[in-house]
Steps between C-alpha positions, in 0.01 A plus 500: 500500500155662538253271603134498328165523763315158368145558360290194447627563090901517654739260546803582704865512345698288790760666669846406426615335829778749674716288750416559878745764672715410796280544825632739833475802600827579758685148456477537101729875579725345730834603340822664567411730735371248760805290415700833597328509830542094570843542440577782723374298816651189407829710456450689846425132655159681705224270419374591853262809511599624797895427543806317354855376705667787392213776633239526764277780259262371244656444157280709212234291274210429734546866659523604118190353440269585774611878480378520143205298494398712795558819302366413166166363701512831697514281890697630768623091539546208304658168620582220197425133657524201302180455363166610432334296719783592776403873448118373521600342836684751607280750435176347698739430767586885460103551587493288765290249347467203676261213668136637522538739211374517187639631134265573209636410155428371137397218450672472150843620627874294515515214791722721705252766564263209651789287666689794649186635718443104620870476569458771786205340619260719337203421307473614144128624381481484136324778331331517159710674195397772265572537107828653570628165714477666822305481801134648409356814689291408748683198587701669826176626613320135448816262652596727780466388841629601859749244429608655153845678561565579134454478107823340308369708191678313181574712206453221217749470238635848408182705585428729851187363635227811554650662799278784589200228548667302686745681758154685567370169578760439710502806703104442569587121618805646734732252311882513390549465100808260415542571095599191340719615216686193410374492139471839470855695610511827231136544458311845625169570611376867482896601458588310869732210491306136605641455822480846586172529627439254773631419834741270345608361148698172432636407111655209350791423280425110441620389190151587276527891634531809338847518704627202616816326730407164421306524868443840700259744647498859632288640744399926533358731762512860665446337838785439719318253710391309242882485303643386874243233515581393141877494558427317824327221322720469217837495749389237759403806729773725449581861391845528431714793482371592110164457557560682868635844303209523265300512782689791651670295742158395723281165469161503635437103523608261775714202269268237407519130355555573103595299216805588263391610160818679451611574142854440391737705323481296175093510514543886592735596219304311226229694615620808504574466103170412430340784710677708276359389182114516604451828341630401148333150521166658615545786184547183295207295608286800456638574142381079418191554697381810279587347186269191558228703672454677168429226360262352719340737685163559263442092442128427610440297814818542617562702809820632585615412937355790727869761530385766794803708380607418178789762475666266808454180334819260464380434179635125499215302477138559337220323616143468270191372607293264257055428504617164671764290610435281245595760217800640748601156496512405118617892467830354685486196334550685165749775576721225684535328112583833362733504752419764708569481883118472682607307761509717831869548586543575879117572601247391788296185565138465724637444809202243570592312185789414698617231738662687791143685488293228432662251824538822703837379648770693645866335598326373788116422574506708788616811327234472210276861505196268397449255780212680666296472166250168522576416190781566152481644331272730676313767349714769354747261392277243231509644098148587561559739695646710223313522189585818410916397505380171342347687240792713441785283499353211234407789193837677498785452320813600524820621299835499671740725347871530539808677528638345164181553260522693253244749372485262189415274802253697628326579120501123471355424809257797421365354143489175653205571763300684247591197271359250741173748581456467162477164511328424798272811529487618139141530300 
């Protein structure tokens, strides 16, 4: 049904309430053809990545996997581990981050992205975000210190962060660029993969992702050196035979102490299904996306999230920003009892809103990056530190779409914003 702009001489027709659609985006298409995959390594008895009894070579899903992920991201390497925050781990161990070093990142960003830098002994600087969720220009340049080694750059819920600013901010600061694509595997910026243009990418397929194994992560890059490192840490400091050919036979790093993040078969082959589906579940997501957006797009006082490309967004969330956070708040308040999802989905938190950040504890006192500050939360690390993310965060609201709406979903979901703006915002 059309829905009627309110003057002060209007009153609205309510909407007739539409039940809410099943939630997902890769676990709501899990269907035969990961069940086809399952089956074949439970048949072939090779959980194991790398061998089974009956043969010493590496049996085909995680090899499957990597090959193709690496090709449709356009990386010369790409090694699945078994979770995001693995591949995050991984990945800083990759760039030799350690003790004494520092990391710049968001400070509205997922736990692992702060937790995996402490975990090797780093010290994460948070960094202010802009209107498209990622780290604002100018923050590299502010944060960066002869300590700084790199920028985990975190490309927020289905859309590239701005790229050209900030690799050039980057290069000026002499610091590697770990892309953070966890949220954010099929989207594009300026017609390049995310993932493709730094140093290093890691991914996710948790449960809430656009392709998910239940629990998973894959890490990309050109460089050799950086893919033995990765393997090294993920394989308790080996590089077995597999890993050995791909890079022509010759390792450049002495074996080190790692950790096994090791996928399985089962993870692997599950994943591999899903990969396969990103392209029709992104062409879906954008098909929902454009039907609400038409809708909504001209409402007054209601600004659309900040897209640097748009033609590369996933297209699987929209995020609108309200005059205050007391109007975003009753905006959510109202679309949640026409049952539309508002709620963020998989999404970020302030890291200093959180405990880990707040006590400043590592496993062990000792191995804590904060110690040397006099007191914690320190400068850099306190909400008011941040007023332009504080601002941000409390007037938007969000609407998580899915693999199973409908575009009668999506009009419903479209007359129902413009309902509510009506009501709250209307003459």
């Amino acid at each position: 049904m059309g829905i009627a702009l309110p003057s002060k001489e209007v009153t609205l027709t309510p909407l007739a309430l539409r039940p809410r659609p099943p939630l997902g985006l890769g676990a709501a298409l899990i269907g035969e053809e990961e069940e086809a995959l399952v089956l074949d390594v439970l048949r072939r008895k090779e959980p194991f990545r790398y061998y089974s009894f009956e043969r010493r070579e590496p049996p085909p899903m995680a090899a499957t996997l990597e090959r193709e992920f690496a090709a449709r991201v356009g990386r010369r390497f790409a090694l699945a581990v078994t979770s995001g925050t693995a591949a995050l781990e991984c990945a800083l161990g990759a760039l030799g981050i350690g003790p004494g070093n520092e990391v710049i990142v968001t400070a509205w960003s997922w736990i692992s992205c702060f937790t995996a830098i402490v975990r090797l002994g780093a010290r994460p600087v948070l960094a202010e975000i802009d209107d498209s969720f990622s780290i604002a220009e100018g923050e590299i340049t502010r944060l960066r210190t002869e300590r700084t080694k790199a920028v985990l750059i975190v490309h927020y819920q289905g859309v590239a962060a701005d790229m050209t600013t900030l690799l050039a901010e980057a290069r000026e600061a002499n610091i590697a660029v770990l892309e953070d694509c966890a949220q954010t595997p099929a989207a594009t910026y300026c017609g390049r993969p995310v993932g493709s243009m730094g140093a290093i990418g890691t991914y996710s397929l948790q449960y809430s992702k656009s392709a998910t194994c239940g629990e998973g992560g894959l890490i990309v890059t050109d460089d050799p050196l950086l893919y033995e490192r990765a393997v090294r840490m993920s394989d308790v400091g080996q590089v077995r035979p597999y890993h050995l050919d791909m890079l022509g036979g010759e390792t450049q790093v002495p074996s080190f102490s790692g950790d096994n993040y090791r996928i399985t078969e089962l993870q692997a082959a599950v994943a591999l299904a899903q990969i396969r589906k990103l392209d029709m579940l992104v062409a879906h997501c954008r098909a929902l996306q454009a039907r609400i957006l038409a809708h909504i797009s001209d409402l007054p006082g209601l600004t659309l999230r900040h897209i640097p490309d748009p033609r590369g967004d996933q297209g699987f969330e929209i995020y609108f920003r309200l005059p205050t956070p007391e109007l975003a708040g009753a905006f959510a308040v109202q679309l949640d009892a026409l049952n539309v999802y508002c709620r963020k989905i998989t999404s970020g938190y302030c890291q200093y809103a959180r405990t880990y950040c707040q006590n400043g504890q590592a496993h062990h006192p000792a191995a804590s990056p904060f110690t040397s500050f006099a007191e914690w939360p320190a400068p850099g690390y306190r909400a008011e530190d941040f007023p332009r993310t504080e601002a941000l965060v409390k007037h938007y609201v969000s609407l998580s779409l899915g693999a199973r709406f409908t575009l009668e979903d999506a009009e419903y979901i479209g007359q129902a914003v413009r309902y509510v703006h009506a009501v709250l915002m209307g003459d």
